[in-house]
Residue, then its C-alpha position, 0 to 999 in steps of 0.5 A: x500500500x501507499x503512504x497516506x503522505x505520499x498521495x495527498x497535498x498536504x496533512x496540516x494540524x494545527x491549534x483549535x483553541x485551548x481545548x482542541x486540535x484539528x488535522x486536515x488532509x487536503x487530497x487535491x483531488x475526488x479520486x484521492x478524496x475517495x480512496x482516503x475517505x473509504x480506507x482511512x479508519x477513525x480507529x487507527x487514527x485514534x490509535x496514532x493520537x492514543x485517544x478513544x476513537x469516540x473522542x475524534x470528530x470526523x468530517x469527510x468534505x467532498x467538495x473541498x477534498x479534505x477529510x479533517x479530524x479534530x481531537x480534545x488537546x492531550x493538556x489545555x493550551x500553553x500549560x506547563x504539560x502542553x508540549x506542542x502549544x500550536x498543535x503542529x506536530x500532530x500531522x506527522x503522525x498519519x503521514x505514514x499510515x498505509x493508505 
């Protein structure tokens, strides 16, 4: 199979507000639209986030091409424990997800 990060434009993630963080997967096209919107699980995204799949909410955009995710943040926004304080790391981790 094929990386995810291989056959979309781009996986951005980024801060949501103090409590949330968004994933877009922008796929550039309906045909690459489909194939990740029908392959890409909610539970192995869940599972790259180490969150319960019930706390992602998933969106499916056909007629932007993006399939978005956004999850509760693991500490609220600028906290001692919040290591990512714009959310932007987040992305890498479904980069690699066969697809």
């Amino acid at each position: 199979m094929t990386k995810l990060g291989d056959i979309v434009d781009k996986v951005r993630s980024k801060n949501a507000g103090p409590f949330w963080l968004t994933v877009d997967i922008f796929c550039g096209s309906p045909e690459v639209f489909d194939r990740v919107s029908a392959t890409l699980e909610t539970a192995t995204v869940a599972a790259r986030f180490q969150v319960q799949p019930s706390t992602l909410r998933r969106f499916d955009i056909a007629s932007l091409h993006v399939v978005k995710f956004s999850l509760p943040r693991p500490a609220v926004q600028g906290t001692f424990a919040d290591r990512d304080m714009h959310g932007a790391s987040y992305a890498n981790l479904l980069t690699d997800i066969d697809c």
